[in-house]
N, C-alpha and C positions, 0 to 999 in steps of 0.2 A: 135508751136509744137516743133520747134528746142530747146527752153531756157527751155521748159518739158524733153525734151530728156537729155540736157545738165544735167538739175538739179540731173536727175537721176543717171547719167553716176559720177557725183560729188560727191552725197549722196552715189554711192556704191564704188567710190575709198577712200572715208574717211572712210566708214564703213571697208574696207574691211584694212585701214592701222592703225582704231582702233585697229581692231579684231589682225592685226599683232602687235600692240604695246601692248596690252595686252596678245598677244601669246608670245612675246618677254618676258615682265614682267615675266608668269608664267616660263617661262622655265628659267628664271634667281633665278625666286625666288626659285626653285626646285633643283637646281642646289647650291645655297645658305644653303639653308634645307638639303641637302645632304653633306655637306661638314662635318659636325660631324663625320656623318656615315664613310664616305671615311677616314676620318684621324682616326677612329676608327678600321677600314680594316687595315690603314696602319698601328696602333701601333698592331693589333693580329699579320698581318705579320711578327714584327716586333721581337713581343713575345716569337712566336714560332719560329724563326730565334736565339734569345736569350737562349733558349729552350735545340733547336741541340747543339749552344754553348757549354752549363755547362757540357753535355751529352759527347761532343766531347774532353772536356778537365776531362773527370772525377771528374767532380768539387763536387763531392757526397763524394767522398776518402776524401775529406778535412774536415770531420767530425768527421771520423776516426783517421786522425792524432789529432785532438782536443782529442779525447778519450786514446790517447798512449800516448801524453806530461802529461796529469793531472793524467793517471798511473802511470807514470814515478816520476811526483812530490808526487804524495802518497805514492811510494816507496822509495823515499828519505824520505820522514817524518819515516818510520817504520824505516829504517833504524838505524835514532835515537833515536827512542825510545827503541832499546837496545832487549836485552833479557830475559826480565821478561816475562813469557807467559800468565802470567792475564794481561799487557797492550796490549802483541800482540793479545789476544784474544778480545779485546774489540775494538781494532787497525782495526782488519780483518773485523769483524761486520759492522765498519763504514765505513771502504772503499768499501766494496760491498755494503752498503747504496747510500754513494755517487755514485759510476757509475752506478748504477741504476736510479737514481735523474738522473743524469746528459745525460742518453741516452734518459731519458721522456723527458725534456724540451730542449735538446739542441738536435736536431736532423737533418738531413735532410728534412722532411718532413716541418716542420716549418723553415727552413732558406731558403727553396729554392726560397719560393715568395720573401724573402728581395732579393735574387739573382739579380732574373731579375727585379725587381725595380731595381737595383744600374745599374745592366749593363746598361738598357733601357734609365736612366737619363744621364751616363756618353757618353755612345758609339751611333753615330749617327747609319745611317741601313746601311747605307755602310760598314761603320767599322764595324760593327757586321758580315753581309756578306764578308766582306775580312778572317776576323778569323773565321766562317765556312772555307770558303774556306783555309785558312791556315792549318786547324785543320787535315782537309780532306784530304790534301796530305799527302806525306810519308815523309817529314820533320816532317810534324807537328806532327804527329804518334807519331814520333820517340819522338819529345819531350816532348808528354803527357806520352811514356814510363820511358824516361828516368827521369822525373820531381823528381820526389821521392829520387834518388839520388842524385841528384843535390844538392838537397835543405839538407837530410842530410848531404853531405864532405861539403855544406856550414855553416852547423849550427855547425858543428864538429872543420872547421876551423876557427868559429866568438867565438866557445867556448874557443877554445884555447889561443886565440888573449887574450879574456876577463881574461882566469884564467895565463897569462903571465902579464898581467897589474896590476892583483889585489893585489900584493906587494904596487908596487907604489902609489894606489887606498888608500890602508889601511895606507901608512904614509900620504900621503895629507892629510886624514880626519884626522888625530893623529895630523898632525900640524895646521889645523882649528879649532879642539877641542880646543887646547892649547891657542891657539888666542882667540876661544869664551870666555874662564876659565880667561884669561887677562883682555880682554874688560868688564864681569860679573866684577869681581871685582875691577875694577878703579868705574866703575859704583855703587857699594854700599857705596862706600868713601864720 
């Protein structure tokens, strides 16, 4: 009776450290199985962390200046084209073609997914939550208000730099030239 009892008492601690190893199994394998999902939770968090970002920093306006430098460059094209009013009329035609063109295809609405693909590939969730968190204070305010200025007395002061140089610019290429016109012809000889 006792090696009956025994047998029993054996048969339901194996049984019962199957049942546990296979309870172990399932809950590793579910646990396994879920790791997609969770790293899928963590990139929406992640997303929309990236999200507030672009929001926080006005990163939309940056579309807008794309649409003020390419006015800018179609107004230097009229520029010289003079004043003949049948090219300025055919001139005006095409530049309201073009920005029109250019606000369908180049827009916010389509840039903003490349957005957060670049941030989400470059900027780990920390760093993205540091710059919420930056954005959110009153520095960082300040410097989404102030950005636009910046960036024009910078563009103002790298224009300057550039049309101070551009003497220098145009003899270098003049004595390249002159060197290619040399080199050409010893080379025909």
């Amino acid at each position: 009776m006792h090696s009956s009892v025994t047998f029993k008492v054996n048969f339901l601690e194996t049984m019962d450290n199957i049942q546990g190893v296979i309870m172990y199994k399932f809950v590793i394998m579910c646990l396994f199985l879920s790791l997609p999902v969770l790293a899928y939770a963590g990139e929406a968090e992640k997303k929309k962390n990236v999200e507030e970002l672009l929001v926080l920093t006005n990163a939309e306006s940056s579309i807008d200046t794309i649409y003020f430098q390419v006015s800018k460059l179609l107004q230097k094209i009229a520029n010289k084209i003079g004043s003949n009013p049948e090219d300025r009329k055919v001139f005006e035609k095409y530049n309201s073609r073009i920005m029109n063109a250019m606000k369908k295809e180049v827009n916010w609405k389509k840039m903003k997914a490349s957005m957060i693909n670049i941030y989400m590939k470059h900027y780990t969730e920390k760093e993205i939550n540091d710059m919420v968190a930056f954005y959110k204070s009153e520095t960082g305010r300040s410097m989404v208000r102030k950005t636009p200025e910046v960036m024009k007395d910078t563009m103002s002061a790298s224009q300057s730099m550039i049309n101070d140089f551009a003497p220098k610019m145009n003899e270098l290429m003049q004595e390249m030239r002159k060197e290619l016109n040399t080199v050409n012809e010893k080379s025909k000889k």
